[in-house]
C-alpha positions as CSV (number, residue, x, y, z in Angstrom):
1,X,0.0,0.0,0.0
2,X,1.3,3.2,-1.3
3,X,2.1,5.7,1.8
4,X,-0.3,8.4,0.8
5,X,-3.4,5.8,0.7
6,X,-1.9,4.4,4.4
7,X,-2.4,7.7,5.3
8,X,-5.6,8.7,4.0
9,X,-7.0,4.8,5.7
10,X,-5.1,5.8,9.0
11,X,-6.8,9.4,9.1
12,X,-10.2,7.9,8.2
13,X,-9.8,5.6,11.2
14,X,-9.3,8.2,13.4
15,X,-12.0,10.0,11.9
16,X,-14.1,6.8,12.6
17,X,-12.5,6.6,16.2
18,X,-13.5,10.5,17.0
19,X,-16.8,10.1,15.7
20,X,-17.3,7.2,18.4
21,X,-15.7,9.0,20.9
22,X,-18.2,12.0,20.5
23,X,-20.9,9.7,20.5
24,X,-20.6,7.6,23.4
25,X,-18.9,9.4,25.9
26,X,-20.7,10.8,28.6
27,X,-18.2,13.2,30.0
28,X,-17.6,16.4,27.8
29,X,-14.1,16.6,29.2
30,X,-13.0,13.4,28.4
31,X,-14.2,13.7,25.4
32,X,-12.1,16.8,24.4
33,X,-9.2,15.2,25.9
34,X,-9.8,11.9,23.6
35,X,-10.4,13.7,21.0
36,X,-7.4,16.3,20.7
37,X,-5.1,13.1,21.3
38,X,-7.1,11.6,17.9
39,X,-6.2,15.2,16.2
40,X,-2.8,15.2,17.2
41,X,-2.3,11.4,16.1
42,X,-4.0,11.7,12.8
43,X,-1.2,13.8,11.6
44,X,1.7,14.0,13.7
45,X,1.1,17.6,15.3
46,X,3.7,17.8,18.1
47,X,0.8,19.1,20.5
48,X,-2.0,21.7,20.5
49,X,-5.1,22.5,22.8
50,X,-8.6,23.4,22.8
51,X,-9.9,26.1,24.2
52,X,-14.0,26.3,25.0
53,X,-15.9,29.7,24.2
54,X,-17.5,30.0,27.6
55,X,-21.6,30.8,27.7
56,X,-20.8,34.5,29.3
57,X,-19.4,35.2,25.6
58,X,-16.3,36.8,27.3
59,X,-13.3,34.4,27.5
60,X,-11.8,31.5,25.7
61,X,-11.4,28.5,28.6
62,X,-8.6,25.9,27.7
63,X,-10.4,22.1,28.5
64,X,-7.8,20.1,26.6
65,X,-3.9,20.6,25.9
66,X,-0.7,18.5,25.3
67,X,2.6,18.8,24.6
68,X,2.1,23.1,25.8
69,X,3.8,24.6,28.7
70,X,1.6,24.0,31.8
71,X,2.0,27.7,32.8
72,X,-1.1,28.0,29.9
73,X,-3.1,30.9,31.4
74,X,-6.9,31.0,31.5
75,X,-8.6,32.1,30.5
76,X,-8.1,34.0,27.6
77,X,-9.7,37.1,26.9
78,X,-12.2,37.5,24.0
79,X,-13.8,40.9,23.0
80,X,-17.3,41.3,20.3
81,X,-15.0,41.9,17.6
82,X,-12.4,39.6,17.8
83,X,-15.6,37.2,18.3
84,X,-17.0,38.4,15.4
85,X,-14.4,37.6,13.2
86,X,-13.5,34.4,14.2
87,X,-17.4,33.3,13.3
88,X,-17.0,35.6,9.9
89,X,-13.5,33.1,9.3
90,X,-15.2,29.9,10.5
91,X,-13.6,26.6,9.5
92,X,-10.0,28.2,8.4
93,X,-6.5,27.9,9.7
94,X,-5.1,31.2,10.9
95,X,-1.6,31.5,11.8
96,X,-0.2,33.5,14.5
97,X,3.5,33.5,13.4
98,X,2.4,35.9,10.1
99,X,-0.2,38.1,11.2
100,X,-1.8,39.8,8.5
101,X,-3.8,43.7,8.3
102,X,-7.0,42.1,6.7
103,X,-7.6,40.5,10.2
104,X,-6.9,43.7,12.8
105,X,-9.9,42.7,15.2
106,X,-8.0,38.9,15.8
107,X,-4.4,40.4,16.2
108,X,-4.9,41.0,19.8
109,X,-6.5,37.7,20.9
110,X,-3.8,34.9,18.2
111,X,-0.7,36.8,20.2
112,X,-2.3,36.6,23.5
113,X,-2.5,32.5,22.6
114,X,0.8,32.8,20.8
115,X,2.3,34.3,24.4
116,X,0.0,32.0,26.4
117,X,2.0,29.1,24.6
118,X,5.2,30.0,25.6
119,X,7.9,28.5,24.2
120,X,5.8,26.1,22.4
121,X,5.0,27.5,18.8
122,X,1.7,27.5,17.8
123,X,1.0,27.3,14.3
124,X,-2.2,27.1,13.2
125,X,-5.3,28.6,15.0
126,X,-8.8,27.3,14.0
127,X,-11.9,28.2,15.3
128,X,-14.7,25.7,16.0
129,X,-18.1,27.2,15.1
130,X,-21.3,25.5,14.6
131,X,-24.3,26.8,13.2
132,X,-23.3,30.2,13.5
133,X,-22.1,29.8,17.1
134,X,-18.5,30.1,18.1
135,X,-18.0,26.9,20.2
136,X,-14.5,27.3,21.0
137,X,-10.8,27.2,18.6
138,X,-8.4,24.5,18.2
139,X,-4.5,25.8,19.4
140,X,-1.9,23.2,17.2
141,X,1.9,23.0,16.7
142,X,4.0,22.2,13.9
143,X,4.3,18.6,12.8
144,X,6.8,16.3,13.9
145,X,8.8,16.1,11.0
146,X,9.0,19.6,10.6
147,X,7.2,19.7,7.2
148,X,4.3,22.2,6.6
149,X,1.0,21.9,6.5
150,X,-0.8,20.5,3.0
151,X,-4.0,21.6,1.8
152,X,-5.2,18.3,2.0
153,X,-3.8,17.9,5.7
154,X,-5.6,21.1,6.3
155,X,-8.5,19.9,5.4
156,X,-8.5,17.0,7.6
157,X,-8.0,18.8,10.6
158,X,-10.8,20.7,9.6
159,X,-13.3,18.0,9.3
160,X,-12.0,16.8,13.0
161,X,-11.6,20.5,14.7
162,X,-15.6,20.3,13.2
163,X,-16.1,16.9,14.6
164,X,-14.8,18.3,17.9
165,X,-17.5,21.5,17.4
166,X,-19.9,19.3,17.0
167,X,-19.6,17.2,20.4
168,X,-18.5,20.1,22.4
169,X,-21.9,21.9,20.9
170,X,-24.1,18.9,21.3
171,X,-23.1,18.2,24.7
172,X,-23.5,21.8,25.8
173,X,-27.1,21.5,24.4
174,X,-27.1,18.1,26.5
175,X,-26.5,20.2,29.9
176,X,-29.0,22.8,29.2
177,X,-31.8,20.3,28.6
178,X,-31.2,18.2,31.3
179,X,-31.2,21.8,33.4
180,X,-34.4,22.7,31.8
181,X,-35.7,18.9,32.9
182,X,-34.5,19.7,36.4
183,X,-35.9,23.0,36.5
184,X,-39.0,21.4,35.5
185,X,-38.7,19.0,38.1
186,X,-38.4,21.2,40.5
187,X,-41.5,23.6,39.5
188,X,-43.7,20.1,38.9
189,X,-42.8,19.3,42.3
190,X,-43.3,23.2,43.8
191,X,-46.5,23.2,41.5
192,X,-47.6,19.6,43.3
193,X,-46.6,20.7,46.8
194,X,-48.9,23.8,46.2
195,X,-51.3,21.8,45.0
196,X,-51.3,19.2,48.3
197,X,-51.1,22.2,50.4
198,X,-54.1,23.9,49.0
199,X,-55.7,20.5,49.5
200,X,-54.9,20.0,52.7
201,X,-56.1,23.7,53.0
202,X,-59.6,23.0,51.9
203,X,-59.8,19.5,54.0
204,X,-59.4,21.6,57.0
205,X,-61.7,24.1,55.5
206,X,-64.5,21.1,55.5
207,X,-64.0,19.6,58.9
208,X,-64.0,23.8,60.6
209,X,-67.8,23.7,59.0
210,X,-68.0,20.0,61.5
211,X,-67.0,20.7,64.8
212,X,-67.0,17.1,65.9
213,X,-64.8,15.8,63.5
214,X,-62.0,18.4,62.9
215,X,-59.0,16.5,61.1
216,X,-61.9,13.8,59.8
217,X,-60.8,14.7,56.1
218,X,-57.1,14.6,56.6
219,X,-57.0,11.1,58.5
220,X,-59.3,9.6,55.7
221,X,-56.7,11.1,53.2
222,X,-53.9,8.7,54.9
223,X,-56.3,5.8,56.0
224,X,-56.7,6.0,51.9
225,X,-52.9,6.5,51.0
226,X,-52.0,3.7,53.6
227,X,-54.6,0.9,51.5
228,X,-53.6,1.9,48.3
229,X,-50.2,1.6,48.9
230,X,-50.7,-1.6,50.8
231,X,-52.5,-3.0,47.6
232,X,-49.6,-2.3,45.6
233,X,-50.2,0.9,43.5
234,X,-48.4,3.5,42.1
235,X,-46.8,6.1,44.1
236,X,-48.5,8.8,41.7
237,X,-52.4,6.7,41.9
238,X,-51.4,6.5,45.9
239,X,-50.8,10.5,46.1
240,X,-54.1,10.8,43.9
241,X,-56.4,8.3,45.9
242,X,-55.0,10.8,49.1
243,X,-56.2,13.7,47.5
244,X,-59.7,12.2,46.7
245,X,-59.5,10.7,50.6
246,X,-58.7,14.7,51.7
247,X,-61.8,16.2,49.6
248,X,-64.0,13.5,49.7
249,X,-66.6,15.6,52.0
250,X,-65.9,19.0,50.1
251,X,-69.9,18.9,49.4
252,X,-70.7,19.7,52.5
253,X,-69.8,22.7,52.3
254,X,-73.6,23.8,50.9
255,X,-74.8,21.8,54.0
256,X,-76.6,24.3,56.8
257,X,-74.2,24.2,59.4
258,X,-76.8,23.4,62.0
259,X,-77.6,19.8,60.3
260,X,-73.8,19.2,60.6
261,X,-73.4,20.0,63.9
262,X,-76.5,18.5,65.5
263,X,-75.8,17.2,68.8
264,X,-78.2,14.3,68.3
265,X,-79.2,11.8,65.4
266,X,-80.7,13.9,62.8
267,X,-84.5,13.3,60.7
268,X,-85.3,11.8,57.5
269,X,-85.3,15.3,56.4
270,X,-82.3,16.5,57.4
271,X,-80.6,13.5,56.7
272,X,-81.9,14.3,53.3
273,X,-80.2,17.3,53.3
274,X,-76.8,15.5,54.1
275,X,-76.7,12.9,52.2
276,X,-76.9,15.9,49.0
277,X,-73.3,16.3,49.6
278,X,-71.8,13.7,47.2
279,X,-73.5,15.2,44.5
280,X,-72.3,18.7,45.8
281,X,-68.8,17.5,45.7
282,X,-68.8,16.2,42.1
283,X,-70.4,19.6,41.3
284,X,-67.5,21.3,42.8
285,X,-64.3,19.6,41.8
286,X,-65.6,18.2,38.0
287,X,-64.9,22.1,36.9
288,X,-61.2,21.9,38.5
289,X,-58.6,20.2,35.9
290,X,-56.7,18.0,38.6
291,X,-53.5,16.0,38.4
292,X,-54.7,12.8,39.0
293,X,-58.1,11.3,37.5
294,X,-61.8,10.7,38.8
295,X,-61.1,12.5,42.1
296,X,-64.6,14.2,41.4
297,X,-65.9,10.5,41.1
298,X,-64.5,9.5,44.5
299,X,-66.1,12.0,46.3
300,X,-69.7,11.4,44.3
301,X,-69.6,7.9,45.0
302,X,-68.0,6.9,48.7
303,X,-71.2,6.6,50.1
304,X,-72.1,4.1,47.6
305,X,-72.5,0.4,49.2
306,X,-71.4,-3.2,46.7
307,X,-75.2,-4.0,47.7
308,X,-76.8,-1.1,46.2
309,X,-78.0,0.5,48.9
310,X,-75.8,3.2,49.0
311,X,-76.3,6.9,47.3
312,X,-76.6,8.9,45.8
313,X,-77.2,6.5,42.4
314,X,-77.6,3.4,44.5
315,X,-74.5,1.9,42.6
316,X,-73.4,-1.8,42.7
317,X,-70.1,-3.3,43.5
318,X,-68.8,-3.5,40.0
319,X,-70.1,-0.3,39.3
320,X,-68.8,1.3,42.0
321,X,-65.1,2.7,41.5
322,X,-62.0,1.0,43.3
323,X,-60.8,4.1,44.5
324,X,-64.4,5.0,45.7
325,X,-64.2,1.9,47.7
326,X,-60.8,2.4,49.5
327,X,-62.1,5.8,49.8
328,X,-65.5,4.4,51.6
329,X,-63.7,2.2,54.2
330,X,-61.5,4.7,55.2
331,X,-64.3,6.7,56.1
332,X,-66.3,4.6,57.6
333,X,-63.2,3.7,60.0
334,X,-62.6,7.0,61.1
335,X,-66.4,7.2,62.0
336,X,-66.3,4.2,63.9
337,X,-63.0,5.2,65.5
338,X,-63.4,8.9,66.5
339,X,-65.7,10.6,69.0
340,X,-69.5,11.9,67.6
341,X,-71.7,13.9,69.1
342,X,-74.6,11.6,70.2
343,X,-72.4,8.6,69.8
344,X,-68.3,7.4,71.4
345,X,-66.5,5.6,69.1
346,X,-66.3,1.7,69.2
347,X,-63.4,-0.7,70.3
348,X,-61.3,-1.8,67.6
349,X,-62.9,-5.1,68.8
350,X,-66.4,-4.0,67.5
351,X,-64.8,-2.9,64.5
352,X,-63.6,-5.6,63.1
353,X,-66.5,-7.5,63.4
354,X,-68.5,-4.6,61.8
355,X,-65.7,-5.3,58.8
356,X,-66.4,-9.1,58.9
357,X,-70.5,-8.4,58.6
358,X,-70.3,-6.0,56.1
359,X,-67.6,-6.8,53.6
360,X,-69.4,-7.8,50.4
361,X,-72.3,-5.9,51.5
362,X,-71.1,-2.4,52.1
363,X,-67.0,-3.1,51.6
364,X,-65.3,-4.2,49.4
365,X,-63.1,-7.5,50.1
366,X,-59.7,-6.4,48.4
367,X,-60.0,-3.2,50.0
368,X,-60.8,-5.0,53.4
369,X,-58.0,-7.1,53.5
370,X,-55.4,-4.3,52.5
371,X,-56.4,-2.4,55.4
372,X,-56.0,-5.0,58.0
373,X,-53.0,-6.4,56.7
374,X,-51.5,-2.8,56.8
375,X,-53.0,-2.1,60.6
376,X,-51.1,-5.9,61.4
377,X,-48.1,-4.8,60.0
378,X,-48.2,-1.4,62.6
379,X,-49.0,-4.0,65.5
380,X,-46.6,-6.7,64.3
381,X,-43.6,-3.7,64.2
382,X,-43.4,-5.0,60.8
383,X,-43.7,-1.6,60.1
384,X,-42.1,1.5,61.5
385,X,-44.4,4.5,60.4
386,X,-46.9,3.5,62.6
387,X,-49.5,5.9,60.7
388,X,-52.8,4.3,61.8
389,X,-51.6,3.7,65.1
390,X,-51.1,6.9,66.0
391,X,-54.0,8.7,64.5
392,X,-56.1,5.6,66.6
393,X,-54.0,7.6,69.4
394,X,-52.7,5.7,72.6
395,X,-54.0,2.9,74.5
396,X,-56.9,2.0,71.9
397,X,-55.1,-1.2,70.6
398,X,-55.0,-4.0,72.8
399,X,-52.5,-6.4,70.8
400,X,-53.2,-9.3,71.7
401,X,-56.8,-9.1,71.3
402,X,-56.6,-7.5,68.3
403,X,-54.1,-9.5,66.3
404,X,-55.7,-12.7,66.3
405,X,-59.3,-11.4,65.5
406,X,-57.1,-9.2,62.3
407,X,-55.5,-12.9,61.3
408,X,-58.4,-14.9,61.3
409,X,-60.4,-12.2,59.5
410,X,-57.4,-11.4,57.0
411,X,-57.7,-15.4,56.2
412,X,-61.3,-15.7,56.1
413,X,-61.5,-13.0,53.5
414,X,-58.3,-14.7,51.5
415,X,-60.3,-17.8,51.0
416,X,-63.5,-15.6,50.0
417,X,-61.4,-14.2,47.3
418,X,-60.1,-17.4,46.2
419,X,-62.9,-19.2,46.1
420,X,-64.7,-16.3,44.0
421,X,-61.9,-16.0,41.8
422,X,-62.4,-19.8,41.2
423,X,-66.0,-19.5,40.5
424,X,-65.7,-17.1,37.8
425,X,-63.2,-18.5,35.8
């Protein structure tokens, strides 16, 4: 093989290697680094550097260098003209050993880089610019045999000094976007904490109307959060079915005050009255464009029963949705578990056995099961948050009543499932 043609194959191949190198690496500066050692092979250049054009348009930053005195200062100095002409030369080789008069705005900035080399002898300055933007220059010495550049040789190290443009461009594009994504990140998650704020906001706005049963809305967002979880969804549906659990009694809001607060079990009428406040709910949060979906639903329907006896549409189990249900027990706990006016609330005991009765009738089994298992995890220490526990507050769980009446019931319902998942098949 003739030696220009080994040439012309070796420089392709490193060509081929810088491309790669661009490509795959992850890191910008090794990159440059890799890259200027390619340049420098490819041809036999004695040593050179790379200098960045920094984002405050100002200064020429050195990332890469070889074979040139290590007292390289940086960074080097740029002004709008001399930046101006090296975009108006682009891809060309100037040299700052014969200075010419048709390029006065560069004469200032190629002898500052000619000083900044030292003894080293720079011969060829190129500038890397990429779609109209100056990216940075390419700093190279003579080559090692001493011979002068070729046309075609300059060419070469044009195609990889725009190889080099290209990477350094693409991966500064690279940062930005990921800095965008983060600062998108951050404003999702601002806008989200807002948003659970503001919830939270009008949960306690609810339960102010209800002076028996201040924080009501807030524990059935958790008792809702902790099933969802337990039955294995997402951490964005689990965040959603907490929301729905926080507003699910925003309707009552257009319910007179004095029907709320009743000391004593109210009449057909005014329980008439109250029982409008699903359908006020679903009024009030279909308009609002939420974050997660049927929230409006889960409030219009979690006083719907599996039997049909519920309201306000007198739904059936399958008809009924899953978060409605999750929603529903959790409601019903807390009512069973907190203080009411004309009623105390019922052992944990009593409970249970309400949960036994009515699963299938008024609760759903899934939904059952997660709950317990996720209050027998608290008891067990299986579990260190201890959330149910300590919104049941102190000295309401008796252990070891409680965990065998929760493990009997947890397998009872297991075998229900089974067997009905048998039975439909």
């Amino acid at each position: 093989m003739e030696l220009p043609t080994q040439k012309l194959v070796h420089t392709f191949g490193a060509l081929a290697d810088l491309g790669q190198e661009i490509t795959d690496s992850s890191d910008v500066s090794e990159m440059v680094r890799t890259s200027l050692h390619l340049l420098l092979g490819a041809l036999g250049i004695r040593g050179g550097a790379i200098l960045e054009h920094m984002a405050d348009g100002q200064v020429l930053k050195l990332v890469a260098a070889r074979g040139i005195d290590e007292g390289f200062p940086e960074p080097l100095h740029i002004d709008d003209a001399a930046r101006v002409a090296l975009l108006n030369a682009g891809l060309s080789a100037l040299s700052p050993e014969r200075l010419t008069t048709d390029k006065p705005d560069l004469c200032a900035l190629l002898e500052e880089c000619k000083n900044a080399a030292g003894t080293f002898g720079i011969q060829l300055f190129v500038p890397m610019v990429v779609r109209g933007e100056l990216v940075g220059a390419v700093l190279l010495g003579g080559k090692a045999t001493g011979e002068s550049f070729t046309g075609e040789e300059c060419d070469i190290i044009f195609s990889m000094v725009r190889h080099i443009g290209v990477g350094i461009h693409t991966h500064r594009l690279l940062e930005q976007l990921e800095q965008r994504a983060e600062e998108n990140r951050r404003l999702y998650e601002d806008l989200r904490t807002i948003y659970r704020q503001t919830v939270r906001a009008f949960a306690a706005a609810i339960d102010i109307k209800d002076k028996y049963t201040q924080g009501h809305s807030e524990r059935v967002g958790k008792y809702s959060e902790i099933i969802a979880r337990e039955m294995g969804w997402a951490e964005e549906e689990v965040e959603g079915i907490a929301i729905a659990g926080y507003l699910h009694d925003i309707g009552k809001l257009v319910v007179e005050r004095d029907i709320i607060n009743a000391p004593y079990r109210i009449d057909a009428k005014q329980s008439s009255e109250l029982n409008r406040h699903p359908a006020a709910g679903f009024e009030i949060l279909s308009p609002i464009h939420h974050p997660y979906t049927d929230i409006p639903l889960m409030a219009k329907y979690h006083h719907e029963r599996l039997d049909g006896r519920g309201y306000p549409d007198g739904l059936t189990d399958k008809q009924i949705p899953l978060g409605a249900k999750i929603v529903s027990l959790a409601d019903s706990f807390d009512a069973m578990t907190t203080d009411r006016p004309y009623k105390t609330r019922r052992s944990l005991e009593d409970v249970i056995v309400d949960f036994r009765f009515n699963t299938g009738k008024q609760f759903d089994c899934e939904v059952v099961i997660a709950f317990c298992r996720a209050l027998l995890k608290e008891i067990n220490g299986e579990s260190k948050e201890r959330r149910i526990l300590k919104m049941l507050g102190k000295n309401y769980v008796e252990a070891e009543k409680i965990i065998p009446l929760l493990s009997e019931l947890i397998s009872e319902l297991d075998c229900i499932q089974i067997s009905s998942a048998a039975s439909s098949v």
